[in-house]
KENU-926606 format. One record per residue (C-alpha): chain; x, y, z. Coordinates in Angstrom, 1 decimal, padded with zeros to 4 digits, always signed. Layout:
<nodes>
c, u, v, w
A, X, Y, Z
...
</nodes>
This chain:
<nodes>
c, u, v, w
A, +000.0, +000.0, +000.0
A, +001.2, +003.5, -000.8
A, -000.6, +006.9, -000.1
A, -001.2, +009.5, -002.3
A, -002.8, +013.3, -002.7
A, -006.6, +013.3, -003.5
A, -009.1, +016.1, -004.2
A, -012.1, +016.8, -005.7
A, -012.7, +018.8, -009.2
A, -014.4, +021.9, -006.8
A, -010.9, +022.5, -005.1
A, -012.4, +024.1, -002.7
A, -009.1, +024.7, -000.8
A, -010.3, +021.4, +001.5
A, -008.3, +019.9, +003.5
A, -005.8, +017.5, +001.4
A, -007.0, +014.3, +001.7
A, -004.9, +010.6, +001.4
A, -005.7, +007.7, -000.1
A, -004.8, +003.7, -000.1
A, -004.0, +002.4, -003.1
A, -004.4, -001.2, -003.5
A, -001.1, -002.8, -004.7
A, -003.1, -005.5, -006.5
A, -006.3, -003.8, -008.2
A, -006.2, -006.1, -011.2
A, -007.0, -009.1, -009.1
A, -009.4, -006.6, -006.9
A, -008.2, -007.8, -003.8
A, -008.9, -005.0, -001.7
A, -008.0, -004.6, +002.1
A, -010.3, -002.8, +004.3
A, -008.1, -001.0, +006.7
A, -010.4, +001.6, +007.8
A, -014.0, +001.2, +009.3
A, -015.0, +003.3, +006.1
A, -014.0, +003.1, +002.3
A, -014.9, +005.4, -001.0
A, -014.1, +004.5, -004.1
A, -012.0, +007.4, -005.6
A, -012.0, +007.5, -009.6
A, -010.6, +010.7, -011.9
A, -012.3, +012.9, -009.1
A, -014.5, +015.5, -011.2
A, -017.1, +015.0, -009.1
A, -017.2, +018.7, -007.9
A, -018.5, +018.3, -004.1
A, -017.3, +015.6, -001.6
A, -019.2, +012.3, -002.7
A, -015.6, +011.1, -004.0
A, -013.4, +012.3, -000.9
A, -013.6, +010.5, +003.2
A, -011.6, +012.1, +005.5
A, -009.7, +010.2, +008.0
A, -011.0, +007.3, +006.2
A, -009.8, +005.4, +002.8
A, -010.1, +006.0, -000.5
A, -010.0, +003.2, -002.4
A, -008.0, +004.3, -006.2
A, -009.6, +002.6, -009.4
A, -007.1, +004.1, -011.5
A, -005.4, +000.3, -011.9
A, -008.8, -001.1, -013.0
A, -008.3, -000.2, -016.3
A, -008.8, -002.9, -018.4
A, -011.4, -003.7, -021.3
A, -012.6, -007.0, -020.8
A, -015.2, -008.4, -023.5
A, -016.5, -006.6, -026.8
A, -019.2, -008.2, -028.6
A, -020.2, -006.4, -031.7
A, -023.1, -008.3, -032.7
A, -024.9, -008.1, -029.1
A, -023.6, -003.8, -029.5
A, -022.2, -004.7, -025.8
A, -019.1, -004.2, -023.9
A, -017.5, -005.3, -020.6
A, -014.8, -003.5, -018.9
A, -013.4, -002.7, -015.4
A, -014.8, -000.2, -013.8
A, -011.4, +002.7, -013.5
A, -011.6, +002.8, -017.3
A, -011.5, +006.4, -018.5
A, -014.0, +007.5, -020.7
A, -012.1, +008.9, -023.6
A, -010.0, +005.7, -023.4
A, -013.2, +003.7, -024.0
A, -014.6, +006.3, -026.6
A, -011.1, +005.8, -028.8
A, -011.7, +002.0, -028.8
A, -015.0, +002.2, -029.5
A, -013.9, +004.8, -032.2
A, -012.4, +002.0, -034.4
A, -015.9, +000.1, -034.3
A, -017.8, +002.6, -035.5
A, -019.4, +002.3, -031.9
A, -020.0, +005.0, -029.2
A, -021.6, +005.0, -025.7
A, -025.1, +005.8, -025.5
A, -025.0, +008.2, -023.1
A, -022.0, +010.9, -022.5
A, -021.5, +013.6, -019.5
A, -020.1, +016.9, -020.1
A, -016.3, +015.6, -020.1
A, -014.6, +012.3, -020.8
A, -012.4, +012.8, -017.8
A, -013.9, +010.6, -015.8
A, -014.3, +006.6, -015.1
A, -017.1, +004.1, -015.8
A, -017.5, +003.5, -012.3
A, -017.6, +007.0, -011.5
A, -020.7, +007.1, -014.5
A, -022.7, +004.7, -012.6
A, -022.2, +005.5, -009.1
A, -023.4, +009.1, -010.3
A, -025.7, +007.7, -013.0
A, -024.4, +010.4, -015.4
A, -027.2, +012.2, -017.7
A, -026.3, +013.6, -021.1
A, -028.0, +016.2, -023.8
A, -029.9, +013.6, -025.1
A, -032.0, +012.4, -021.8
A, -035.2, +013.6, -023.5
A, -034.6, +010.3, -026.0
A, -032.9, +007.6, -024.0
A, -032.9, +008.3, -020.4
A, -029.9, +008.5, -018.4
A, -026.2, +006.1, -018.2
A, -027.8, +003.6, -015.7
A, -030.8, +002.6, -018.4
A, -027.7, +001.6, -020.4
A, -026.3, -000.6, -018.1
A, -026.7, -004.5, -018.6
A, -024.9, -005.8, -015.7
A, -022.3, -005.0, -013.2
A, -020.4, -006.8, -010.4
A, -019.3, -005.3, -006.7
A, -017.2, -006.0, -004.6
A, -018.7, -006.0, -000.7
A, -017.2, -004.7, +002.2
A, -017.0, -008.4, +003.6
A, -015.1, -009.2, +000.6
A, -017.9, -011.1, -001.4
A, -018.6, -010.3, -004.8
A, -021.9, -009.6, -006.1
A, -023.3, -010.0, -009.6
A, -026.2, -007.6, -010.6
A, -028.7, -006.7, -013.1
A, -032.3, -006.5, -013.8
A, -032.5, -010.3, -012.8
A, -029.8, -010.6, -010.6
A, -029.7, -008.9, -007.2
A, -032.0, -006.3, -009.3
A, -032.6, -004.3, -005.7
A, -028.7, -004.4, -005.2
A, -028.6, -003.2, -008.8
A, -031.2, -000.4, -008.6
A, -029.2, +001.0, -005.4
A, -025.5, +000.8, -007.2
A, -026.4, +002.9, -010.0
A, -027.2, +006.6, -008.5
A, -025.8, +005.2, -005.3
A, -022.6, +007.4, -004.7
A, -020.5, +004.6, -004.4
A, -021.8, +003.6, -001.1
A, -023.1, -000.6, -002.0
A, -019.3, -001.1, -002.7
A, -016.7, -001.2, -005.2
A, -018.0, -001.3, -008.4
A, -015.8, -004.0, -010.4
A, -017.0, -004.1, -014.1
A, -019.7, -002.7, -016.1
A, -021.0, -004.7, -019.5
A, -022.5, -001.4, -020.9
A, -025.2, -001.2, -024.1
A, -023.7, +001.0, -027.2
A, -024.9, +002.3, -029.9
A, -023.8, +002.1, -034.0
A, -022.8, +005.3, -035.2
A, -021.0, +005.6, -039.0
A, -017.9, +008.2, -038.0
A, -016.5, +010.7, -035.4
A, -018.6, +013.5, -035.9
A, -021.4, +015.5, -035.3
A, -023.4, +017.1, -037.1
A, -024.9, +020.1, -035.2
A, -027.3, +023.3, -035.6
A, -026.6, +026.6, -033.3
A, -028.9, +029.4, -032.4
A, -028.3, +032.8, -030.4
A, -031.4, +033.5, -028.6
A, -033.0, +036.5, -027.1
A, -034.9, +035.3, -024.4
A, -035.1, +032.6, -021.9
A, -038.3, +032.0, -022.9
A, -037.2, +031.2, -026.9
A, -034.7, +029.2, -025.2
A, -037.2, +026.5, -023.9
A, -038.9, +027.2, -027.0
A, -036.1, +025.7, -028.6
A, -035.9, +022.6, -026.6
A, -039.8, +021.7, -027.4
A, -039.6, +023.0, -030.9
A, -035.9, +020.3, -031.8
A, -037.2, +017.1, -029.5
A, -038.2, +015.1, -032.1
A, -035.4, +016.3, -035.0
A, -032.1, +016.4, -032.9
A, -030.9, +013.7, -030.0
A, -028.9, +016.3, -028.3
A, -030.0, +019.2, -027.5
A, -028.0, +021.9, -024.8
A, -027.9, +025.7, -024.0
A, -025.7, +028.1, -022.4
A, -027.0, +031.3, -020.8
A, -025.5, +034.0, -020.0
A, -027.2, +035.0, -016.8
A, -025.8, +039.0, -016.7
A, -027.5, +039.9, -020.0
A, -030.9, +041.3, -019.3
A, -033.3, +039.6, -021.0
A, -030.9, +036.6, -021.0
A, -029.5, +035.8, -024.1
A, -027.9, +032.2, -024.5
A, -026.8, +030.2, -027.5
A, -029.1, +027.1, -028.1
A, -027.1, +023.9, -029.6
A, -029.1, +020.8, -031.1
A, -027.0, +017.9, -033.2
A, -027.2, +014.3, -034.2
A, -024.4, +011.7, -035.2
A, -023.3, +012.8, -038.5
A, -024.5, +010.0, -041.7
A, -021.9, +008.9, -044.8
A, -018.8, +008.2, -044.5
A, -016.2, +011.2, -043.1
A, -013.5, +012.0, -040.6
A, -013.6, +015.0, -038.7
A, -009.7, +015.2, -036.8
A, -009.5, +015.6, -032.9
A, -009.4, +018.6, -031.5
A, -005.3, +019.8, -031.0
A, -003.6, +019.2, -027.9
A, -005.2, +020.4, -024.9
A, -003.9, +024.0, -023.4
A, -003.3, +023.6, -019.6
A, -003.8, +026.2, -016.6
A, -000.3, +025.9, -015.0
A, -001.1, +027.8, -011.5
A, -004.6, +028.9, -009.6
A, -005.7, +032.4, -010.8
A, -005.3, +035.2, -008.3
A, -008.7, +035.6, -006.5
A, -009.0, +039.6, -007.5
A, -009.5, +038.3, -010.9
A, -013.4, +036.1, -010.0
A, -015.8, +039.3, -009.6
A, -018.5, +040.8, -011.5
A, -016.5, +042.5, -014.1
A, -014.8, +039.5, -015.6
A, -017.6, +037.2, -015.7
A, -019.7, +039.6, -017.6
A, -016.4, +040.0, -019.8
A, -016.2, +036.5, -020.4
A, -019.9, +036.3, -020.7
A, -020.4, +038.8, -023.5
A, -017.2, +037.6, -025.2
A, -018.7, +033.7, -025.2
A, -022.1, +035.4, -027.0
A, -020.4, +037.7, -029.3
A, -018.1, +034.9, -031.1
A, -020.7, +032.9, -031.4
A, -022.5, +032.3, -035.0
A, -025.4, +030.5, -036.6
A, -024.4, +027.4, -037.9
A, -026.8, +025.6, -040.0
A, -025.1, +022.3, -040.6
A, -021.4, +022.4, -039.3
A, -019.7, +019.1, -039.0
A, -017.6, +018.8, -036.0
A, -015.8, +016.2, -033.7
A, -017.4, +014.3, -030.7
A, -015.1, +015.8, -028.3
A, -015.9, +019.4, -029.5
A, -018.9, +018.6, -029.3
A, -019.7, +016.5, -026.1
A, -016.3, +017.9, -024.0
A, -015.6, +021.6, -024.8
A, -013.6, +022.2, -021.5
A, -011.6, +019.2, -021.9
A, -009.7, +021.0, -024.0
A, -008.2, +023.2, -021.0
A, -006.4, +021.1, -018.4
A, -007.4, +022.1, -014.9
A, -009.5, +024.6, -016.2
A, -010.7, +024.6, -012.5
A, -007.7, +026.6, -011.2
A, -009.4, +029.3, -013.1
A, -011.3, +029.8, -010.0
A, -008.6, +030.6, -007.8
A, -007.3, +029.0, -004.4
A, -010.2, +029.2, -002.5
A, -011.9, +026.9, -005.5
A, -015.6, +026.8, -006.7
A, -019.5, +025.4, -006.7
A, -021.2, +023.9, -009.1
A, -024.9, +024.3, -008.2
A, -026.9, +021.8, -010.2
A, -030.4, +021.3, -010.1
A, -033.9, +020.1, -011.8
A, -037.5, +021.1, -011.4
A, -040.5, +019.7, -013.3
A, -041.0, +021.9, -016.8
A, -043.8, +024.1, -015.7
A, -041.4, +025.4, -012.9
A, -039.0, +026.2, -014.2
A, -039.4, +029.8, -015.3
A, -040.7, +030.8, -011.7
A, -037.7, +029.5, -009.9
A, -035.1, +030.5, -012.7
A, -036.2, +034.7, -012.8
A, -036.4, +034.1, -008.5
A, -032.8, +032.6, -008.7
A, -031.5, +035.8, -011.1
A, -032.8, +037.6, -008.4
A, -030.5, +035.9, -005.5
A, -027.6, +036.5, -007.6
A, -027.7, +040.1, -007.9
A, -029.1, +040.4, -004.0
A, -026.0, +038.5, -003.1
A, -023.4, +039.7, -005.6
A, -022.1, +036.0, -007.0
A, -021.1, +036.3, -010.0
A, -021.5, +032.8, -012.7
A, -019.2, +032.5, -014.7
A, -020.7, +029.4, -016.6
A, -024.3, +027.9, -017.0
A, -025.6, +025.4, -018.8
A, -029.3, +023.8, -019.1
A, -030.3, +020.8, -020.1
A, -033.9, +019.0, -020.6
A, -035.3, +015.9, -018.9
A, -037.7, +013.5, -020.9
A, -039.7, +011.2, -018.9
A, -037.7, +007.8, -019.2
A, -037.8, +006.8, -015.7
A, -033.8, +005.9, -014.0
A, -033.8, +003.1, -013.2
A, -031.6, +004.0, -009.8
A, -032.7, +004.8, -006.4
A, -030.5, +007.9, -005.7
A, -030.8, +008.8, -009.7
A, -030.9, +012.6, -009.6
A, -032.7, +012.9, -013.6
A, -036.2, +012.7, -013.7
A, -038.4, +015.3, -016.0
A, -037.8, +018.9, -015.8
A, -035.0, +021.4, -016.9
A, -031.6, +021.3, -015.1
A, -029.5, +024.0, -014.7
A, -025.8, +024.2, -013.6
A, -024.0, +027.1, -012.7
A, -020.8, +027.3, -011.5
A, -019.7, +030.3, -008.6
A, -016.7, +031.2, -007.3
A, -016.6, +030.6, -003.3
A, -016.7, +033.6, -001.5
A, -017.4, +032.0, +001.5
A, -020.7, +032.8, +003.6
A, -022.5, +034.5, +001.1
A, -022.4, +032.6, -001.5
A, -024.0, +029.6, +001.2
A, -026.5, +031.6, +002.5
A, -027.0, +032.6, -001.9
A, -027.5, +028.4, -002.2
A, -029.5, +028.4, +000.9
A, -032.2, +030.8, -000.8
A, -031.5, +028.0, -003.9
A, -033.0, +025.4, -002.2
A, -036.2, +026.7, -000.8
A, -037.2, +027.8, -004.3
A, -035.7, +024.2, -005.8
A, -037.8, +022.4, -002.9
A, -040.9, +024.6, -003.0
A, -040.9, +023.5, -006.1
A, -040.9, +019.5, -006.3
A, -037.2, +019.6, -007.2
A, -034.1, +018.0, -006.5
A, -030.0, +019.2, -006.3
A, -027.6, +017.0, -007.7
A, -025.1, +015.1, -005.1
A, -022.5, +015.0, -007.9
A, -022.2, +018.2, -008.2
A, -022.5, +019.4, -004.2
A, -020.5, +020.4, -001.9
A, -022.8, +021.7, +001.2
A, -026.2, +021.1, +000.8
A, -028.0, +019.9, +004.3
A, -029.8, +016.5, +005.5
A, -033.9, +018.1, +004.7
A, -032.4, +019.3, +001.3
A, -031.0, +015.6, +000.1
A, -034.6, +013.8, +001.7
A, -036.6, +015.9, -000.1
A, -034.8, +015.4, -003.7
A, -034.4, +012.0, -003.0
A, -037.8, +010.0, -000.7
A, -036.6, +006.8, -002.3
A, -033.1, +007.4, +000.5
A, -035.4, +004.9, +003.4
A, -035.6, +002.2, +000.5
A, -031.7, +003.1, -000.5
A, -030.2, +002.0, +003.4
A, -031.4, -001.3, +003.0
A, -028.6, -001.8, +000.7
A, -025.6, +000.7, +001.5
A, -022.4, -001.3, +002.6
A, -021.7, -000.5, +006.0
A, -018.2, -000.5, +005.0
A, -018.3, +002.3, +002.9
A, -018.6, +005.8, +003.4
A, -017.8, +009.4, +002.3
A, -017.4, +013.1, +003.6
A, -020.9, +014.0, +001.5
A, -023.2, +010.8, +003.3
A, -021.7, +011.9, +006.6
A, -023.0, +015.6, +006.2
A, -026.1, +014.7, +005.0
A, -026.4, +012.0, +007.9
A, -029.1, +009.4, +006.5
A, -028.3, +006.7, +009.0
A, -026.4, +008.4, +012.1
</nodes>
């Protein structure tokens, strides 16, 4: 065993945190030297699901292998630490692709399930756990499960959304879809309004499978740029993106304040152009800020929040002008927000945060008490109004906040491993 530095995507300037790392992760013989493991993958979860202070983390990294590919069943099996754009460039070279993508491909397949992932096209095939045929886990008395619909199905229903808190996820045999190249044939719109932004979204359900906007919330009315795209048909190559720019240092903190995110706000809209058909790669498309390396350092020492959440479609409007509201009350400038729609394919997990609505995600520099007591004001309106905030994504929200987005928690205990734990299930304190 060897220890190692560990931190979430949010850098919030937490605590460092160490780490176990399993000399033998291939065979998945895991010791359980503390009363309390997490599994820790590429940590871009933004909060603390993926950290456990005084406590182990247990590193995937070494599960890395592809298992099984079987073209004519469209299935694959691999070990759970796989990272994402590692799979997607295998699957590349089959003319395959995954059928359901996050925002980058930074991240592992176990990390996907234990977060059940959604993409921009949840409005046509649900979220990453629908996807899912099978998995195995390891337990924290050192059995190993199967599950699946017909296996252990309850086991299975609380792995996938569940945080990583049933156990180590071992392997994933994942569905996949055909696709005929690389690229990405997409359809872009400057809008005026919020309002012909969700127009949009009704108006391109049927015709696009991904749909996406970006807002920029200091424009009054909010203006945004609406994105809609399929998988490009025939037979053409569109070349990666080049080499990926890095953020050497954390930006000085005098830099995150009103100015500069209405600077970068207004630059985002004014380069922007309608596109009617451009071609472009998947990871332009799917994984714009992969192409800066530890873009989050942009936010400074102190770090950042991502505040994600959902509420049903005829809500929306109501709790998005009251939540414009907080931010110029309290001052926070965003710097980045994104919204996405919900269809109604049910997830199949217990903790699964997607269910039908519009979600937004903004990210905010921390400025300590005010922008919690900004979130705080969040929540009432995201409760009030039958809503839910993503765990993924937090980093502070409270014990009423995570039973209210989430009733199906009472059914969930039943099946968390008592060996496993993290810093977020110990805030929220479900079962003491």
């Amino acid at each position: 065993m060897k220890t190692s530095f560990y931190t979430s995507w949010g850098n919030r300037g937490a605590v460092p945190h160490f780490a176990t790392i399993p000399a033998n992760m291939t065979q998945a013989h895991v010791i359980f030297e503390y009363d309390s493991s997490i599994v820790y993958g590429q940590g871009r979860s933004y909060g603390d699901v993926c950290l456990n202070t005084n406590g182990g983390l247990i590193d995937s990294r070494y599960l890395d292998r592809l298992l099984e590919y079987h073209e004519g069943a469209r299935l694959i099996t691999c070990q759970s630490g796989v990272v994402l754009k590692n799979l997607i460039t295998f699957l590349e070279t089959k003319k395959m692709f995954i059928p359901v993508s996050p925002g980058t491909a930074n991240v592992t397949v176990g990390g996907m399930v234990a977060n059940d992932v959604h993409g921009k096209n949840h409005h046509r095939v649900g979220s990453f756990g629908n996807h899912i045929q099978s998995l195995t886990l390891l337990k924290g008395d050192g059995s190993i499960e199967e599950c699946s619909e017909n296996i252990n199905n309850e086991l299975f229903r609380a792995t996938i959304g569940g945080l990583g808190l049933t156990g180590m996820i071992l392997t994933v045999t994942l569905k996949l879809k055909s696709v005929e190249n690389n690229c990405i044939a997409i359809k872009s719109f400057k809008t005026k309004n919020i309002e012909h932004i969700l127009a949009l979204f009704d108006e391109t359900d049927d015709e696009y499978e991904y749909t996406v906007a970006w807002l920029d919330m200091y424009s009054s009315p909010q203006k945004g740029i609406f994105n809609c795209g399929n998988h490009a048909n025939g037979d053409i190559d569109c070349a990666a993106p080049v080499k990926s720019k890095t953020v050497p240092v954390n930006a000085p903190n005098w830099l995150l304040n009103g100015v500069s995110s209405k600077l970068f706000n207004k630059l985002y809209y004014s380069k922007a152009s309608l596109f009617e058909r451009e071609v472009t790669s998947y990871q332009s498309f799917f994984y714009p800020l992969d192409g800066v390396e530890f873009w989050n350092r942009l936010y400074g020492r102190r770090g950042f929040y991502q505040y994600q959440f959902v509420v049903p479609y005829g809500s929306f409007l109501t709790v998005y002008m009251d939540i414009l509201k907080f931010i110029k009350k309290f001052n926070q400038p965003s710097y980045l927000a994104v919204l996405k729609k919900f269809g109604d394919i049910k997830s199949i997990g217990m903790l699964s945060f997607p269910r039908a609505g519009y979600t937004l995600a903004m990210d905010f520099p921390d400025k300590g008490r005010a922008t919690l007591k900004m979130f705080e004001a969040f929540d009432k309106l995201v409760m009030d109004a039958g809503g839910a905030v993503y765990p993924a994504k937090d980093a502070r929200m409270n014990r009423n906040v995570f039973l209210q987005s989430f009733p199906a928690v009472t059914e969930f205990i039943k099946h968390k491993d008592e060996r496993f734990c993290s810093d977020f299930w110990r805030r929220v304190n479900i079962d003491g």
